[in-house]
N, C-alpha and C positions, 0 to 999 in steps of 0.2 A: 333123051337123058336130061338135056338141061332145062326141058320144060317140066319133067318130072321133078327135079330138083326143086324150081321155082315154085309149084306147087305145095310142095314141103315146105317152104320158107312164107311162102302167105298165110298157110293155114296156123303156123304157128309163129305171127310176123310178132308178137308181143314179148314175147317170148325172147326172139331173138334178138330184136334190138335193144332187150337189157343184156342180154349177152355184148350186142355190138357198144354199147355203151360202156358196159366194164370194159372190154379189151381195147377201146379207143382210149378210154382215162388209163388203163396200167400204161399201156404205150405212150400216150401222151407223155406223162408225171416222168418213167423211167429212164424216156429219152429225154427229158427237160433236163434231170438230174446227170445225166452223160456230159450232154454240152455244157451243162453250169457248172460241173467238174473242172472238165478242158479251160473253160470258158473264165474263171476265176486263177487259178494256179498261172496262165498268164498273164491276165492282167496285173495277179498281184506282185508275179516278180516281176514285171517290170516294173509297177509301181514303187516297190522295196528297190529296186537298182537307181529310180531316178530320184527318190524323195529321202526317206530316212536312212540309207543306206548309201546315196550319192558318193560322200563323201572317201568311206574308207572302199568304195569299190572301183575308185581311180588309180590312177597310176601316175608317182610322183618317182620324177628323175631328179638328184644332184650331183653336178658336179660341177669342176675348175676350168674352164671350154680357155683352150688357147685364144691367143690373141689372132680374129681375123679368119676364124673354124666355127662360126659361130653357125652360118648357116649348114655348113656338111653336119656338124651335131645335132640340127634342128631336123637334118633329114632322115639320118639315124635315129634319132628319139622318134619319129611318124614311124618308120616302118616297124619301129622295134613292137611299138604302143599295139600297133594294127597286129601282129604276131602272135601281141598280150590277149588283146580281144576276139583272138579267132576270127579275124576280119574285119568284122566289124566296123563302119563309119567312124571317125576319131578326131576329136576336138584335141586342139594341141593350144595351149597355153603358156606363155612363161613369165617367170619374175627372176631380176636380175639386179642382183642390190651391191653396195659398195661395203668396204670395213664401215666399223662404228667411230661415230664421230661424236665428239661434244658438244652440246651447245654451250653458246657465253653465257657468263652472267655467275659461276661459282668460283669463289675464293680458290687462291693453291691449297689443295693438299684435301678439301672438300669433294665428296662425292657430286658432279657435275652431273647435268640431266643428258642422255643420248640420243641420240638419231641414227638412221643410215639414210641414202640414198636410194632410189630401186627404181627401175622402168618396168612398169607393173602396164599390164592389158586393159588399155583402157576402157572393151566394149564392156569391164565390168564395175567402172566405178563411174560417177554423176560431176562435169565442175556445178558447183554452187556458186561461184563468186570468181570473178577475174578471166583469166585466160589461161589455156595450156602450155606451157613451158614448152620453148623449143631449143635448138641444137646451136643456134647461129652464136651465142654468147659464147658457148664452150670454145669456140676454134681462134679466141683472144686467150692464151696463158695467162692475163691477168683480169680479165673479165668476170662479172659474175656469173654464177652457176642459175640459170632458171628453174624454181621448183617452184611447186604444189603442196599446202600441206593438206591433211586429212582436218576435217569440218570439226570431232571434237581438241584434236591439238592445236586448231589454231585459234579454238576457242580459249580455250587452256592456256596458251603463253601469249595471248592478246596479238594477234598477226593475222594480216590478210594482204591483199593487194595493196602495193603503194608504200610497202610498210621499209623503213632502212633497209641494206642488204645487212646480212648475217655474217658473222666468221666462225666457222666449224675446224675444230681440232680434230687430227687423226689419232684416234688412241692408239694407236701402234707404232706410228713414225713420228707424230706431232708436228706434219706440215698441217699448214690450215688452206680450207677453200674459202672463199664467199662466193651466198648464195642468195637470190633476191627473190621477195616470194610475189610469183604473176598469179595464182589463183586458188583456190579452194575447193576440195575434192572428197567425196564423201561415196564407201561404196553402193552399189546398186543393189546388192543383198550380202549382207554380212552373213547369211548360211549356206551361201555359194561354195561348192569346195574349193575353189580356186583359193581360196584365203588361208585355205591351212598352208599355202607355202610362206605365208606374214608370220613371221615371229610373234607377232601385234594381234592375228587375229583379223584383220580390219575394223579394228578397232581404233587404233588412231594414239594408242597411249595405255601403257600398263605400269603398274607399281608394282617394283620387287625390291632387290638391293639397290637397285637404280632406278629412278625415271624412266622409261622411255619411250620417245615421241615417235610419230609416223607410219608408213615409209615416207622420206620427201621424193614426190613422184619428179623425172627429171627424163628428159628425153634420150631415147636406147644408142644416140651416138655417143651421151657423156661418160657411160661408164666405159666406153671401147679405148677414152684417152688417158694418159701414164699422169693427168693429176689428180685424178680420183681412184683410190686405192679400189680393188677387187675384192668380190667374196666369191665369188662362184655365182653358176646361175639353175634354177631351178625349171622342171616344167613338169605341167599338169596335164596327164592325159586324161579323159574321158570320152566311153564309148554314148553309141546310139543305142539303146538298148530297147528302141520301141519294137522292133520284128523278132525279139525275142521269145525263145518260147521255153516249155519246160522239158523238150525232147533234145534239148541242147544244150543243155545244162551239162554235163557231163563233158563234152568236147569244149565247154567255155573254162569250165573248171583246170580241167589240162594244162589248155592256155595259158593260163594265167599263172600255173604254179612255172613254167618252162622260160618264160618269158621274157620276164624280170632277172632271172638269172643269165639268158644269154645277154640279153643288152645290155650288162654293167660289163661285159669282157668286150665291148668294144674299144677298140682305142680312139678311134674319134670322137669318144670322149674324152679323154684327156686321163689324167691319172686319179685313182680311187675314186670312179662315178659308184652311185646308189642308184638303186630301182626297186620299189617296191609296192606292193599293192594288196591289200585284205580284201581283192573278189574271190579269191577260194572258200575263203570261211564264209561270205556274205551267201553265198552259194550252201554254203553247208549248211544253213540255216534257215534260208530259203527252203531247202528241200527237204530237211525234216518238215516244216512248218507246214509244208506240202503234203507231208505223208499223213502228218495228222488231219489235216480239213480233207483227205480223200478218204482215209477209216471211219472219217465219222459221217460222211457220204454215204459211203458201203453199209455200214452197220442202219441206217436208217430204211434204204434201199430193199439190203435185203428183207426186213420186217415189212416193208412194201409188198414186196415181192412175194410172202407168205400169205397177205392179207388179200391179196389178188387172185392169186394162186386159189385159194378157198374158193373166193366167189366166186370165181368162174367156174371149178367142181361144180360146184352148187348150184348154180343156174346151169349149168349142162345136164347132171344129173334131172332136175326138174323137166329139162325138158327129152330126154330119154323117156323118162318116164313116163310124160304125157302123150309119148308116143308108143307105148308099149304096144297095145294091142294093135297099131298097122302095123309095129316092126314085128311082130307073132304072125298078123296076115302074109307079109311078105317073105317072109321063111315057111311057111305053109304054102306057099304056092310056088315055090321051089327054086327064091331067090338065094346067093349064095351068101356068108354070112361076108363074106371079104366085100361083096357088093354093099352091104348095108352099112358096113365101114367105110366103103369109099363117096356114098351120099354122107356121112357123115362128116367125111373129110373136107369137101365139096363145101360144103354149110361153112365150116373152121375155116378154110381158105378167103370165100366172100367175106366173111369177118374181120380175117387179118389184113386183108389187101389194104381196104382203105386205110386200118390203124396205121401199117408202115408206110403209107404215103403221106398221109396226112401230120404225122408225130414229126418228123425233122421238121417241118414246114410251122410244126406250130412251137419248136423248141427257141426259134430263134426271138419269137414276143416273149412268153414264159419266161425265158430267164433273163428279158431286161427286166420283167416284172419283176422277177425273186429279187432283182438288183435295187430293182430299186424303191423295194419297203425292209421294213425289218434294221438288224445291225448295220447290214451295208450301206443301206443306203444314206450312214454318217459320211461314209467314205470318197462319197463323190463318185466312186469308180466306174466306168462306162463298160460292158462285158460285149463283147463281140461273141454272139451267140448264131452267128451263122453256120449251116449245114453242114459239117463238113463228111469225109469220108468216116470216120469213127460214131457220129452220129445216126449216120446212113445205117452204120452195121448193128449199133445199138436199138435203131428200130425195129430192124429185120428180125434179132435175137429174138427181140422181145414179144413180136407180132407172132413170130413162130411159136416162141412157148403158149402164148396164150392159144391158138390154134391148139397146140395137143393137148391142152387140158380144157378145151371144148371136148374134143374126140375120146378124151380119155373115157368116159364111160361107155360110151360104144364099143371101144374096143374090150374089155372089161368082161362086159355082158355076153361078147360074142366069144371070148374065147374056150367057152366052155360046150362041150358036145347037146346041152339040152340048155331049152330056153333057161332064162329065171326061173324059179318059182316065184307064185305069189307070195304077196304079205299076208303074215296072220293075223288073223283079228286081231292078237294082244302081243305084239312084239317084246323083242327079250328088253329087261331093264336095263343092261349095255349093250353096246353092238361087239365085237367079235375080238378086233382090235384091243380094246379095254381090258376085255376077259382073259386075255393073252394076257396083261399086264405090258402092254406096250405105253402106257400116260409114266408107268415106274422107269420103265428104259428109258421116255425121252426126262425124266425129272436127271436122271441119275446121270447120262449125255451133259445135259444140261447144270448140272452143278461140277462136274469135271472141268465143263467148261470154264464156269465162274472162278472153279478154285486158281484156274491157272493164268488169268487173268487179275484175281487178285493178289496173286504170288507175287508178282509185279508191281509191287508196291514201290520199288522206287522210279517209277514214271515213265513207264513203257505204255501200258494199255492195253490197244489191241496189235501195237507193233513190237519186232521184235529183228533180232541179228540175223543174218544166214552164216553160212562157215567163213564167208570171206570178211564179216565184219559188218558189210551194209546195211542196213535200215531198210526191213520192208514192214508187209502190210503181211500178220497173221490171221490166212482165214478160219482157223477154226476160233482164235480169238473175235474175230470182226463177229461169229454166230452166233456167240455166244448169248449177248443179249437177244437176238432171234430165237435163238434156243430156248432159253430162259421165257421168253416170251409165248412159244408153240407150247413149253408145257404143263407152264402155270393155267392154258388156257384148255388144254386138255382133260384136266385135272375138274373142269369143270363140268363136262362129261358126268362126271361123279358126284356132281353136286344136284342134278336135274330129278333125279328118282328120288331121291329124301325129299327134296322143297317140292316134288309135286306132290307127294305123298301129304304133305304137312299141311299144302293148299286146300288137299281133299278135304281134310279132317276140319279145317276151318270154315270152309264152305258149307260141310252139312250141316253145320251146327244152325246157318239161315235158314232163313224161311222161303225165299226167291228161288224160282228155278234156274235163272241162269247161271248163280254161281254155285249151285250146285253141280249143273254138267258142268261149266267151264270145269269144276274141280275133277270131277270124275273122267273130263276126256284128258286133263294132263295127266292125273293117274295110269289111265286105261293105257296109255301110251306118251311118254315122258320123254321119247328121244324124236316126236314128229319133229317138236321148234327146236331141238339142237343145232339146227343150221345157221339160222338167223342169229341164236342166243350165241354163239362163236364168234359168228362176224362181228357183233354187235360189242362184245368183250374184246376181241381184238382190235377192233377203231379206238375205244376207250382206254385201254391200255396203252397203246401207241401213243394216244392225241397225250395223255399224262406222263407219256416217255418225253416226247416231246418239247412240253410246256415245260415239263421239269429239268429237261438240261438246255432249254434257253435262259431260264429264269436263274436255274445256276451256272452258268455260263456268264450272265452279265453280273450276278453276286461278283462270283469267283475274281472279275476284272476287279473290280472296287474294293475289293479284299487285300488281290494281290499292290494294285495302289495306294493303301494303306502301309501294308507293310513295309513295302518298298521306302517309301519318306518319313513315314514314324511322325510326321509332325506335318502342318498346311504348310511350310516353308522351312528347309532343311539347307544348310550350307557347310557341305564337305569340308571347307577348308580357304582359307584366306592370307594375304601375308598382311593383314592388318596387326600391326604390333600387341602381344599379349597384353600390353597394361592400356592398353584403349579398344578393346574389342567388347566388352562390358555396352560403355557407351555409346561407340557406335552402331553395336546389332538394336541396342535398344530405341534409340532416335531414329532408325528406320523409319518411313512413313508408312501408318496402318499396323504398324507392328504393337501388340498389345503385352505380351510377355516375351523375354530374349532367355532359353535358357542353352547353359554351357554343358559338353557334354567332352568325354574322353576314351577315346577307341584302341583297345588293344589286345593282341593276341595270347591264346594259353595254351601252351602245348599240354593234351592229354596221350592216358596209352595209344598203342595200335594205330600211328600215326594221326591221328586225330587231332583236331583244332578248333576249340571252345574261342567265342569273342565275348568281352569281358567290356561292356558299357557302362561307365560311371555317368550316369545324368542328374542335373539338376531337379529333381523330382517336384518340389515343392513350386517349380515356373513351369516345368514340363507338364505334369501331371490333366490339366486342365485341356490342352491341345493336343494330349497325346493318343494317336490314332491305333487303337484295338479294338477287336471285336468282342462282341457278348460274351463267347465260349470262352475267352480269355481275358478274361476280369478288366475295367478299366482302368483306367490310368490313377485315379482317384483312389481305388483299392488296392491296385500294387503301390501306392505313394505309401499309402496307409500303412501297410506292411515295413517299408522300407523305415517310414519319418515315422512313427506313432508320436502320439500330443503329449501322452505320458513319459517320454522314452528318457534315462537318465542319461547323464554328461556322459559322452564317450570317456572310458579309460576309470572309470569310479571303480568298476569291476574288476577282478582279477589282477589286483596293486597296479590299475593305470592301461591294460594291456588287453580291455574286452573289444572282442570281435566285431566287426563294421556287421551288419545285416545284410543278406544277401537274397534277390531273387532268382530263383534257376529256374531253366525250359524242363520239360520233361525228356530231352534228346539229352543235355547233359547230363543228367543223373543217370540215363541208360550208357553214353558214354564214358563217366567217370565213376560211377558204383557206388557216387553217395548216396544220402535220401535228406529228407526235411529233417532238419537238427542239428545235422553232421556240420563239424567244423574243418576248413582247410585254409591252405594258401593259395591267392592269386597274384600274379605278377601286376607290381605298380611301381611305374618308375621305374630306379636300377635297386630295385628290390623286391619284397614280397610283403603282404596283406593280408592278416589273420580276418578273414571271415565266417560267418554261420550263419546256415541256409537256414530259412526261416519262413517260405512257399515254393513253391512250384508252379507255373504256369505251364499252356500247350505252346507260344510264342512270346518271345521280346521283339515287337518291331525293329525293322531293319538290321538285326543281329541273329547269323544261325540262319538254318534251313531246317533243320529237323527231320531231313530225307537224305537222299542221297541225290548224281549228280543224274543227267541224262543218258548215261552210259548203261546206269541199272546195276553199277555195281556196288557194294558194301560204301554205307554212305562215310566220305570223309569228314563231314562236319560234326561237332562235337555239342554241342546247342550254344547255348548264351548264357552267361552272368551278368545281374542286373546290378548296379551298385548305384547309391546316393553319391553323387559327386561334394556335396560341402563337408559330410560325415566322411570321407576318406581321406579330402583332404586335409581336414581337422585331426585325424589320424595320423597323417603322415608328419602334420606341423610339430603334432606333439612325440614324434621319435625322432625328432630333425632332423625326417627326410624332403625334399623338395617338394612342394605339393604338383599335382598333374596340370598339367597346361589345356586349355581347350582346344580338342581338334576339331570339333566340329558344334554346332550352333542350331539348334530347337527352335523355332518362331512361330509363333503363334499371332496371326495378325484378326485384325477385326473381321467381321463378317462381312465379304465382298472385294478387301483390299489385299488379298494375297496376291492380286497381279501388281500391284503397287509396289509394294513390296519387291517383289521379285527383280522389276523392272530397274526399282532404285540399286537393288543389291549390283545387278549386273552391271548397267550402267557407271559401277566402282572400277577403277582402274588396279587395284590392289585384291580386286578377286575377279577370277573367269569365269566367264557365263555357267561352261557347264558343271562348275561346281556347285551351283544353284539347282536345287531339287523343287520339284512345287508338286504337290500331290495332282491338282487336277492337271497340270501335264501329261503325267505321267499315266492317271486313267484314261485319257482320250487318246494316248499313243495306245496302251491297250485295246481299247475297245475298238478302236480306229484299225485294228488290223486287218487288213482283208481276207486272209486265211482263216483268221480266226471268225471274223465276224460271217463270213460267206454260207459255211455250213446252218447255222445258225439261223438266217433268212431261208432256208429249204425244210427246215423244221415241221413249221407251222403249214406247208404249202402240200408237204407230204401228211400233218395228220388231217387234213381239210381234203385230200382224196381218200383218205384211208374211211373218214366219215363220209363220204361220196360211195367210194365202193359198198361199205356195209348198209347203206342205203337202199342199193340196188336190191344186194340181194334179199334184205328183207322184204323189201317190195313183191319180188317175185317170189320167195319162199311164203307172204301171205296169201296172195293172191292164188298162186297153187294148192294150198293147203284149204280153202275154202271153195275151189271149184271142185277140188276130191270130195269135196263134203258138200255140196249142193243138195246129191239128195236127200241127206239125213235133214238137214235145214228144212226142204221142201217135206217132206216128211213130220216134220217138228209143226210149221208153218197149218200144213192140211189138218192137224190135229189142232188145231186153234191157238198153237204157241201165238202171241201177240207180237207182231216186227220191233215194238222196244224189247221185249225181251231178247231177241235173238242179236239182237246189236247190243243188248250188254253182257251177253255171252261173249260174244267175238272181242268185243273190250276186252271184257275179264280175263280171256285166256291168251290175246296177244300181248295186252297192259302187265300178268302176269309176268308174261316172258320180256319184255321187255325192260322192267322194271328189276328181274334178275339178272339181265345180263348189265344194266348199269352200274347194280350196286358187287355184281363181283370184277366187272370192268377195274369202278373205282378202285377195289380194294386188291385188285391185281397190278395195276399201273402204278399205285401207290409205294406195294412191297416194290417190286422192281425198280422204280424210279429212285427209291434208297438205295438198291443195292448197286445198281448199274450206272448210276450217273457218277457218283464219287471215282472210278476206274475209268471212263471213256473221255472226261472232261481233262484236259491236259493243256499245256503251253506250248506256245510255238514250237519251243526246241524239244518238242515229246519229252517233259517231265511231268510231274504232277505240281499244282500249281502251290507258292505256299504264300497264305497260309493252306491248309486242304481244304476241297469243295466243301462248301456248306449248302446241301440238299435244299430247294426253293420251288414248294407249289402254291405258286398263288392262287387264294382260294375263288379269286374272282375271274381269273382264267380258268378254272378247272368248272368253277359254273356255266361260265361259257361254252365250254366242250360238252360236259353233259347237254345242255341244251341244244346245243346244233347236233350232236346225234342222234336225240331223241327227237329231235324234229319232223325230221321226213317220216319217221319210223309211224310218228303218232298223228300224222297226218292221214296217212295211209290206212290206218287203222279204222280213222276218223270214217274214210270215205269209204271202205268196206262195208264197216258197220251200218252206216246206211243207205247203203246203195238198194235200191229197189229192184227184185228179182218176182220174176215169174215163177210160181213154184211147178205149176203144172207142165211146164216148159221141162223142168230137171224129174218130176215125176213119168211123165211119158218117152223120155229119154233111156231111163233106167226100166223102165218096163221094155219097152224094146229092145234093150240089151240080154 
C-alpha cells in the first residue's frame, strides 16, 4: 500500500509539490497571522499600561495618616494596591508635604509667592548642586530646616547652596520656620506618574492667583514633628504589567473597579482617605482597540483563506484529472471507490504533515519580521511570537483544511454510481453553477452584507453589541468584504465568453496563424483559463484591498492630526492675563502669526450641542489645518472677511448679522440651510448671524458622527465665526467683547518644537494644554494596535500573489500537456516553433492581461466601497474627519507587476520550451 502510494506521488511529483507549496504558504501566512494576533494585543497592552497610559492606570491614595501609623498605613496601602492589580507585583511610592507657606520678601496685605515642604521619593528625582537635606537639624526647635529646592525655582528666586537661611510663614497659623537651602534637585523624568501627586507637576514652579515654588524636598522625619504643619500624605501605586496578557483583562478590570473602594473604608487610614484609579476605562479601551486590530486580522484572513482555498481546488482538480484514466483503470479492475479516496487521502495527509510542523516553527521569525517593517516598526515594539498552544491548533486547523480541499475532488468524482463522463469537444459557455444563477445569489449575499455594515455608520464596522452590552467581533460583518470580494470575482465568470468571443473576431481580422487559433481555442472553449484568470483577479483585487487601506489608514492618521489641533501649535488655555496674551503668544520663539480664538457651547433641539468657534481668521487662515474636500483656510477666511465687505451695522439701522460658516452636521442638526439667519450664544447674550457656506468640517470643533456606542449622534456640528467682526459687534451693542480661550500659532517652518518647548516651559501655562500637531500624529500612528494590522497587509497580499502564482503555473503547464498533441500535430504539419510560441503568448498573454485589468477594476470598486467601513479608531468609531480613499498609483504599479511576474515568466518559458513532437504523436497513437 505505501509503496503504491509512493508510486503515485513520484509519477505526479510536479504536480504535487505545487500543491505542497500552496498548502505550506496558506499554513505558513495563516498561522503567522494567529500568533501576530496573540502576539501584538499583548505586547500592545502592555505597552499602552507602561507608556501612554502609565499614568491614569495607577493608583493614587490620599489621606491624613495619624501621627506615628505611618508605616501600618503604608502596609494597608501595599496590600490594598496588590488587591487593585489582581496581584500583581507593586511599586509603592509616596509624597508627603506640609500646609502652604510663604515665602519673604512681599509687602503686608500683597499677594506673597508659596511653597510647601514634602518628602518626595528620591529614586525619582537627580541632586544637581549641594547635598541632600537631612533629619539632624529638625531635632533643634530652633534650628534650621534642611531643604532642597527644584533646579527651575532656584533658578527663579536666585538660591542654591550656601545661600542665607529663609523664614517661611504658615498661611493658616502664621508661625514661621527657617530653612537653609543644602542642595538643588531636579526630577529624573517629569512624565513619570509619580508627579501627579505634585501640585507643581514637577515642575518646580506654576503661576496662577499666586506664585508657587517647589516642593522644598526636606527629610521624611521633619514632617513627623509638631513644628511643621501637616497636609496629609499621598501614595502612588503602580503595577508590573510586563506578564500581562489580554486573557486577563477581564479579572484586572474587576480588580480594579472593587479595590479602591474597599481600601478607602480602612481605618488605618485615618479619616476621609481617597483611592482611586482609571485602569478600568484604560482597559476598556484597550480592548476595544483590540477588537478592532483583530476584525481587521479576520477580515483580511479570511479573503486569505478564499484565495487559498481556490488554488488548492484547482491544483487538486488538475491533478485528478491527470489521473483520470488510472483512476478509470483502477475501478475497472475492481478497486473500490472508498479505496481511491483513501489514496487520495493518504497524498492530502503527506502534504499536511509537514505544513503543520513546520508553520508554528516558522510563525515565530514571520512575525518579528511583520514587526519589524511597515507601521510598527515606528513603534519600537518587540513581539514575542513563540509557539504556543493556540498557534499549535491554528496550524493543525489550517493543515487539515487544506488536506480536504486537496481531497475534495476525489471525493466529488466518486461519489457518484458511474465514472465521469468525458469532456466535450465544445464545452458549455458557463459551467452549471452560473446557469443556476448562483454569481446573482452570492452578489445579493454579498450586498446584504454591505448594507449592514454600512448601516453602521456611526463607527462600528465589522463589530457590534450582543445582548449583554459587550463588544464583539460580527462575522457575518467581518465577510462581508470576503463576500464582496468572492462575488465581484464570480461575476467574472460572465465576462470570459463575450471577451473571447471579441478576441476571436479581432484575431481573424490578421493575417498570422497564431492569433488566429489563439482566438479560435478561446472561443472554442472560454472557461479552459477560468482558473488561473480567478486566481489571478483575486491576488489583484486583494493586493488593491490591501494597498488601499494601508494608504488610507496612514491618510486617515494625519487627517485625524489635523483635525484634532486645527493649527501647528494650539493652546487650550492659560492664566496669562487677557490684556498681555496678544504679546506674549506673539513673541514666542518661531512663532510667525498668534491668532486669538473663543470656545463656546449652543444648545440645539433633541438634546444636541453645536460648538460655536469665533477665530481670528484673517492670522488663522494661513496655518490653519483642512483638508482639500473642505475648502481651505484661505477660502473659509474669504467667506467670513471678504475685501469688499461693508462696516458691520451699516445695514439694517446698525443691526446686520456677523457671517457665519456652518458643518454640514449642523444644518442637519438645526434645520437651517445657507442664508438662514439665527441667534448664537456670545457672552451673557446672543448674536444675530447668517450663514453664508457650509462646509463637511471646522477643525477641532463638532464630530459630525455620532459617539462609539453607535447610537443617534449627540453632536450638533460647528459654527465658524470671525472673532474681530463679533467682537466689533458686541463693542457696538455694549456688550463685552469675548475674551480669548484659546490661541492659533502658526510657527515657522521647523520651529514648532520651539515653540512648544518655550510655551511649556511658562509657569502660567501646563504643559498639556499645549497641543502640537505633529505630537499628536506620531501618538497616532505610533499606535501598536492600530499600526500592527497594518504591517500584515502587505505580507498577506505578497502570498496572495505567491498562491496565484502557483496555480497559474500549474494550470498552464496542465493546459498545454492536454494539448501536446494538437501542438505536435500543428508542428508535423509544418507550423514553425515561433509560431506556436506566439500562440501560447497570445492566448495565456490574453488571459492574463484579462484578468489584470478586471482585477484592477475590481479592487478599485471595492477598495472604495470597503475601506471607508473597516478603517476605524481605536475606540471603534469611525475616524473624523471620514477616511478619504488612497491608491497610490505607484504602489498599485508595483502590485500589477509582481503579479504579472511569475505569470509571464512562466509563459515566457512554455512558449519556448523545446518539445519532441513525435514523442506526443506516438503517444496518442497508442492510446
Amino acid at each position: 500500500m505505501t509503496g503504491f502510494v509512493l508510486l503515485r506521488v513520484r509519477a505526479h511529483r510536479l504536480l504535487l509539490a505545487a500543491a505542497l507549496l500552496a498548502v505550506l504558504l496558506t499554513t505558513a501566512i495563516l498561522t503567522t497571522l494567529a500568533a501576530f494576533s496573540g502576539a501584538i494585543g499583548d505586547a500592545a497592552l502592555r505597552h499602552t499600561l507602561r507608556t501612554r497610559s502609565a499614568a491614569p492606570a495607577a493608583l493614587v491614595v490620599r489621606t491624613q495618616v495619624p501621627a506615628g501609623e505611618q508605616e501600618a498605613a503604608r502596609r494597608v496601602v501595599r496590600e490594598g494596591a496588590r488587591r487593585t492589580f489582581d496581584g500583581l507585583p507593586v511599586r509603592l511610592r509616596s509624597l508627603a508635604r506640609s500646609g502652604t507657606y510663604a515665602l519673604p520678601g512681599a509687602a503686608r496685605g500683597d499677594r506673597p509667592d508659596l511653597t510647601r515642604l514634602a518628602a518626595l521619593d528620591r529614586a525619582g528625582i537627580r541632586l544637581t548642586k549641594g547635598s541632600w537635606p537631612g533629619g539632624a537639624s529638625s531635632g533643634d526647635a530652633k534650628g534650621p530646616i534642611e531643604v532642597a529646592l527644584p533646579e527651575t525655582a532656584a533658578a527663579k528666586l536666585r538660591l542654591g547652596p550656601g545661600a542665607r537661611p529663609l523664614t517661611l510663614t504658615d498661611r493658616l497659623t502664621g508661625h514661621d520656620v527657617t530653612v537653609r537651602v543644602t542642595g538643588v534637585y531636579r526630577p529624573a523624568d517629569t512624565a513619570d506618574p509619580y508627579w501627579q501627586l505634585d501640585e507643581l507637576g514637577g515642575r518646580g514652579l506654576r503661576k496662577g492667583d499666586f506664585m508657587t515654588y517647589g516642593p522644598l524636598l526636606v527629610d521624611p522625619a521633619v514632617l513627623s514633628r509638631s513644628r511643621v504643619s501637616a497636609d496629609g500624605t499621598q501614595w502612588l501605586a503602580t503595577a508590573d504589567f510586563r506578564t500581562v496578557t489580554t486573557e486577563r483583562v477581564g479579572a484586572l478590570r474587576d480588580a480594579a473597579r472593587k479595590g479602591p473602594a474597599a481600601l478607602a473604608k480602612k481605618s488605618a487610614l485615618g479619616g476621609n482617605p481617597s483611592a482611586a484609579t482609571a485602569l478600568p476605562d484604560v482597559l476598556d479601551r484597550a480592548e476595544r482597540a483590540l477588537l478592532v486590530s483583530r476584525s481587521t486580522l479576520l477580515i483580511v484572513a479570511l479573503q486569505l483563506i478564499m484565495l487559498a482555498g481556490y488554488a488548492l481546488l484547482l491544483v487538486a482538480r488538475l491533478l485528478f484529472a491527470e489521473r483520470g484514466g488510472e483512476t478509470e483503470l483502477l475501478l475497472a479492475r475492481g478497486a473500490a471507490r472508498g479505496r481511491v479516496v483513501w489514496f487520495a487521502a493518504v497524498e492530502a495527509l503527506l502534504l499536511a504533515l509537514p505544513a503543520a510542523v513546520l508553520a508554528p516553527l516558522l510563525a515565530g521569525p514571520l512575525t518579528g519580521l511583520l514587526a519589524g517593517r511597515g507601521a510598527l516598526a515606528r513603534t519600537g515594539l518587540r513581539l514575542d511570537g513563540a509557539a504556543g498552544a493556540t498557534v499549535w491548533a491554528a496550524a493543525a486547523i489550517t493543515a487539515s483544511g487544506c488536506a480536504l480541499a486537496v481531497v475534495a475532488p476525489a471525493l466529488s468524482a466518486t461519489s457518484g454510481r458511474r465514472s465521469a463522463p468525458r469532456r466535450s469537444v465544445r464545452a458549455s459557455a458557463l459551467p452549471a453553477p452560473l446557469r443556476a444563477g448562483a454569481d446573482v445569489g452570492l452578489l445579493v449575499i454579498a450586498a446584504v452584507a454591505y448594507w449592514q455594515v454600512n448601516s453602521r455608520t456611526s463607527g462600528a464596522g465589522a463589530l457590534t453589541d450582543d445582548r449583554s452590552g459587550r463588544l464583539g467581533v460580527d462575522p457575518l460583518l467581518v465577510a462581508a468584504p470576503a463576500l464582496a470580494l468572492l462575488a465581484g470575482t464570480v461575476v467574472t465568470l460572465r465576462l470570459l465568453p463575450p471577451a473571447a468571443r471579441v478576441a476571436e473576431r479581432y484575431a481573424a481580422k490578421g493575417r498570422g496563424l497564431s492569433g488566429a487559433l489563439a482566438g479560435w481555442q478561446l472561443s472554442r472553449r472560454p472557461l479552459r483559463g477560468a482558473g488561473p484568470v480567478l486566481l489571478l483577479v483575486l491576488a489583484v483585487a486583494m493586493g488593491m484591498l490591501a494597498i488601499g487601506q494601508g494608504a488610507s489608514w496612514d491618510r486617515s492618521q494625519e487627517d485625524q492630526a489635523d483635525f484634532r489641533a486645527g493649527a501647528p501649535v494650539r493652546v487650550l488655555g492659560s492664566r496669562v492675563p487677557d490684556a498681555e496674551q496678544a504679546r506674549v503668544f506673539a513673541a514666542l520663539p518661531g512663532v510667525r502669526r498668534a491668532a486669538p480664538a473663543a470656545r463656546f457651547p449652543m444648545d440645539l433641539s433633541d438634546d444636541r450641542q453645536a460648538t460655536v468657534l469665533a477665530l481670528d481668521l484673517a492670522r488663522a487662515a494661513p496655518g490653519m489645518l483642512t483638508r482639500e474636500d473642505g475648502g481651505s483656510g484661505e477660502e473659509i477666511a474669504g467667506a467670513l472677511v471678504p475685501e469688499d465687505r461693508e462696516p458691520e451695522g451699516r445695514a439694517s439701522g446698525g443691526s446686520s448679522p456677523v457671517r457665519a460658516v456652518v458643518t454640514d452636521a449642523f444644518l442637519r442638526a438645526s434645520g437651517a440651510r445657507v442664508g438662514a439667519r439665527l441667534d448664537v450664544p456670545a457672552g451673557s447674550g446672543e448674536l444675530p448671524v447668517r450663514i453664508v457656506k457650509a462646509v463637511r468640517q471646522v477643525p477641532t470643533a463638532g464630530t459630525g458622527g455620532s459617539g462609539p456606542d453607535g447610537g443617534a449622534a449627540a453632536d450638533g456640528g460647528a459654527v465658524l465665526l470671525d472673532l474681530p467682526a463679533v467682537n466689533a459687534r458686541l463693542t457696538r451693542a455694549g456688550a463685552k467683547p469675548l475674551a480669548p480661550t484659546e490661541w492659533w500659532l502658526t510657527p515657522r517652518p521647523g520651529a514648532a518644537d520651539r515653540t512648544a518647548a518655550a510655551l511649556r516651559a511658562r509657569p502660567d501655562i501646563d504643559p498639556e494644554q499645549v497641543l502640537v500637531r505633529e505630537e499628536i500624529a506620531d501618538e497616532l500612528r505610533d499606535d501598536p494596535l492600530g499600526a500592527g494590522p497594518q504591517s500584515a497587509l502587505l505580507a498577506v497580499a505578497a502570498a496572495a500573489a505567491a498562491l496565484a502564482a502557483v496555480g497559474f503555473a500549474v494550470s498552464a503547464a496542465a493546459s498545454l500537456r492536454e494539448r501536446s498533441a494538437e501542438f505536435a500535430v500543428l508542428r508535423a504539419l509544418g507550423a514553425p516553433r515561433r509560431g506556436l510560441a506566439r500562440l501560447i503568448a497570445a492566448e495565456q498573454g490574453f488571459l492574463l492581461g484579462l484578468a489584470l485589468l478586471v482585477g484592477l477594476g475590481l479592487g478599485a470598486v471595492l477598495t472604495r466601497a470597503v475601506v471607508p467601513l473597516v478603517v476605524l479608531t481605536g475606540d471603534a468609531a469611525q475616524p473624523v474627519p471620514p477616511v478619504l480613499v488612497e491608491l497610490p498609483l505607484t504602489h498599485v504599479a508595483a502590485l500589477l507587476t509582481g503579479v504579472a511576474a511569475v505569470p509571464l515568466l512562466i509563459v515566457a518559458a512554455l512558449a519556448l520550451r523545446r518539445g519532441d513532437p513525435t514523442v506526443s504523436l506516438r503517444h496518442e497513437g497508442g492510446n
